[in-house]
N, C-alpha and C positions, 0 to 999 in steps of 0.2 A: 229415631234414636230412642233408647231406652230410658226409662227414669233413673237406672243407676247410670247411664251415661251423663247425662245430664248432671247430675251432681257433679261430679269428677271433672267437668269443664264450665260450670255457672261459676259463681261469684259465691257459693254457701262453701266452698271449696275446706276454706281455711276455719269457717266457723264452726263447720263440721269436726274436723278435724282436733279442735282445740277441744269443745264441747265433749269430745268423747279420751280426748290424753288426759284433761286439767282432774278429774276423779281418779284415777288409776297414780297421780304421780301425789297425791295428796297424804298419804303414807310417808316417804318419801319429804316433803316437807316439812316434815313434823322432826323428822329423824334432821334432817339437814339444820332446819334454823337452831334445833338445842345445839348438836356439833359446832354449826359455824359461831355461834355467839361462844360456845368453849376455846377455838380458836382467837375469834377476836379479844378475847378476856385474856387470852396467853400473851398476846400481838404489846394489849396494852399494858399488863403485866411486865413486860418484858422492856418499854417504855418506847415503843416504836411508835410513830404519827399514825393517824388514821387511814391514810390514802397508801400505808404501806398493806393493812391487811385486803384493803377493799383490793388493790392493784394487782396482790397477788390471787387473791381469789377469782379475780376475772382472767388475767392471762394464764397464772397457773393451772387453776381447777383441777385442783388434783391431791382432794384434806388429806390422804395420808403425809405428802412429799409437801405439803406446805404446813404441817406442822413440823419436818424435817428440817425444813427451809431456814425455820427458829433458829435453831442451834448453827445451822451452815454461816446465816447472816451476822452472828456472832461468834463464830469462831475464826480463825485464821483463814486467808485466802488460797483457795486450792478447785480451782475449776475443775482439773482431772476427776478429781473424788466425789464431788460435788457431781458431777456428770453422771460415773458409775454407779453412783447411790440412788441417782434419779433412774435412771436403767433399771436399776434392780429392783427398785419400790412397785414402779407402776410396767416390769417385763408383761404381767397380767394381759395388760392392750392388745399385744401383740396377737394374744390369742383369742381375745376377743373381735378383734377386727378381722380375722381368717375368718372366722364363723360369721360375721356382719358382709361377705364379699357379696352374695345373694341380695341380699335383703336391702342396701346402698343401691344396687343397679336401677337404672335408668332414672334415679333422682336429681339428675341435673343440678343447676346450680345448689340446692341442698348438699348435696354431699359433702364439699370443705366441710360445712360448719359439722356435719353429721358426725364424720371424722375426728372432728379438733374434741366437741363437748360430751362426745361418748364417755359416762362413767359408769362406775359396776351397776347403779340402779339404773339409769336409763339403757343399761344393754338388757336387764334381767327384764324390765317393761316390753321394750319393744322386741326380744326374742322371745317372746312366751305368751303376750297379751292375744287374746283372742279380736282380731278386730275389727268391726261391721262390715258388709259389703259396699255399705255405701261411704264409706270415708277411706280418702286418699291415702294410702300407705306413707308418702312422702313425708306428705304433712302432718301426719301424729305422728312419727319420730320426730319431724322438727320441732314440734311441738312440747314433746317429752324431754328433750335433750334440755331446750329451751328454759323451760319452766324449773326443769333438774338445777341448770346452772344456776337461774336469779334465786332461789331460794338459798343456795349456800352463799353468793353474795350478799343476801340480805343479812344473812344471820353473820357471816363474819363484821359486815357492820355495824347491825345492832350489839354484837357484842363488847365490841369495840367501846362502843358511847356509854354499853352500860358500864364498864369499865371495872372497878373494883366500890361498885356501888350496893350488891350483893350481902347480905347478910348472914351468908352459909357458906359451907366450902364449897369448892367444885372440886375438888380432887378425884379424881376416876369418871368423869364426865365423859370424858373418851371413849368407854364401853359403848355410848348410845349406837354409834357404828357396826359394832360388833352385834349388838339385838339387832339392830334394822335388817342385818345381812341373814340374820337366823330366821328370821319374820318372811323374808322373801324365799328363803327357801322352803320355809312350810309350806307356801300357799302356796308355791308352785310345785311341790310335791303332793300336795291336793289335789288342785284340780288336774293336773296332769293321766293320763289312763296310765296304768298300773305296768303295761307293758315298757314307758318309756321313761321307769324309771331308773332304768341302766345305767342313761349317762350322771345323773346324779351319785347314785351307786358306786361309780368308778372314781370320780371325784372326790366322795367321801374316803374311800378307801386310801384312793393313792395318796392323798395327804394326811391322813392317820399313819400309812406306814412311813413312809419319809419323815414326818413328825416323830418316832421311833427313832429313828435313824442317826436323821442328822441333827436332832434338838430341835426348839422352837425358836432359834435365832439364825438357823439356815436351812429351815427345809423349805421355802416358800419357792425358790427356782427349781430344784428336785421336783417338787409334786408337781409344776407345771410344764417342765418336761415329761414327767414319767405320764403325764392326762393326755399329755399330746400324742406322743407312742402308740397309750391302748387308745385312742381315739380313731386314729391313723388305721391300726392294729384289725381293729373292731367295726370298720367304717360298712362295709358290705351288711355285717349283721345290724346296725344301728340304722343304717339308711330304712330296711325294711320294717322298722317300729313306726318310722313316722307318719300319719297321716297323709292320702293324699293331698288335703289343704294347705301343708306349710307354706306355701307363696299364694298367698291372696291376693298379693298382686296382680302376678300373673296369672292367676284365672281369673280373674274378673276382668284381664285384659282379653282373654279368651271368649269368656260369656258374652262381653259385648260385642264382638268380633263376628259372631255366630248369631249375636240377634241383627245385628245393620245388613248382614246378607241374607236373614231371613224378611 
């Protein structure tokens, strides 16, 4: 057996694994505990107990639709609305989990959680990171996802306790979201090769024009359908920008494959 086989079935498995997610999701922490302490500071502001922000932060995970939540949980009862609001906020998934269909296969019992704790930064990580031959594919998404979630529950907690203990305002705190997302798109418009900056490109586009369109209070389903279209549309030309290497999984499942019959 090989020494990258070995790894992949010893006992370094998961220390691997973390060892190479815990620095790439560190970014990412930074942006999450300012946001969640903004949320928890809303939660407490707003005079809710403390096991309401942490509770939601764990089963919801989801900062746009739990700062949403705010206003849902004080205002009138109406599950219907309540429902379609949540649909509408985070439709995004949708199309992020078509594109994750790949990349989830043969994760075994990982995949629930991979599924439930997938958000915009741990999909932008684990779709894009370039990542070692010797560490399990599985397990640095688990890993990412993981580490993604407990930092916004720390921070919706911490926020919480620090309460309106603060000395300055927080009014526009909420941006921090909105940089982190620009921040992920540079670097991966960086290091990416030049040729495969299409799908980006398309993205960009299709929600500028839709943002035209239909205002900035309903273009966000528009541009995510009109991405899905040229995706669809464009899928033959786009297939052949990518790398032979995009599933590292699967050739490394291959490589070892090829050295145990050699």
């Amino acid at each position: 057996m090989s020494e990258r086989a070995r790894v992949h079935t010893g006992s370094g498995v998961r220390s691997t694994a973390f060892k190479a997610a815990f620095p790439l999701t560190l970014p990412i922490a930074a942006g999450f505990l300012f946001l969640g302490c903004s949320y928890g500071l809303l939660m407490h502001a707003k005079g809710f107990a403390f096991w309401y922000p942490v509770c939601m932060a764990y089963f919801i995970f989801a900062g746009s639709m739990e700062f949403v939540t705010v206003n849902l949980l004080l205002s009138a009862f109406n599950p219907i609305a309540a429902f379609l609001l949540a649909l509408m906020v985070n439709a995004r998934h949708l199309f992020y989990g078509l594109s994750m269909l790949k990349p989830f296969a043969n994760t075994g019992w990982k995949k629930p959680y991979l599924i439930f704790a997938m958000c915009d930064e741990s999909f932008a990580i684990n779709s894009s990171a370039h990542i070692p031959d010797d560490v399990d594919h599985g397990w640095f998404m688990l890993f990412v996802n993981l580490l993604n979630r407990w930092y916004w529950i720390a921070g919706s907690a911490l926020g919480w306790l620090v309460g309106g203990l603060l000395p300055f305002s927080t009014k526009g705190i909420e941006f921090v979201l909105t940089a982190l997302f620009l921040v992920i798109f540079l670097d991966q418009w960086i290091d990416a090769d030049r040729r495969r900056h299409t799908s980006a490109m398309i993205g960009v586009l299709a929600s500028l024009v839709c943002l035209i369109i239909f205002g900035s209070g309903q273009f966000m389903i528009p541009s995510l359908v009109s991405m899905l279209a040229l995706f669809v549309a464009l899928r033959p030309y786009l297939d052949d920008l990518k790398p032979e290497t995009d599933s590292p999984q699967t050739d490394r499942i291959d490589i070892e494959q090829e050295e145990s019959r050699s």
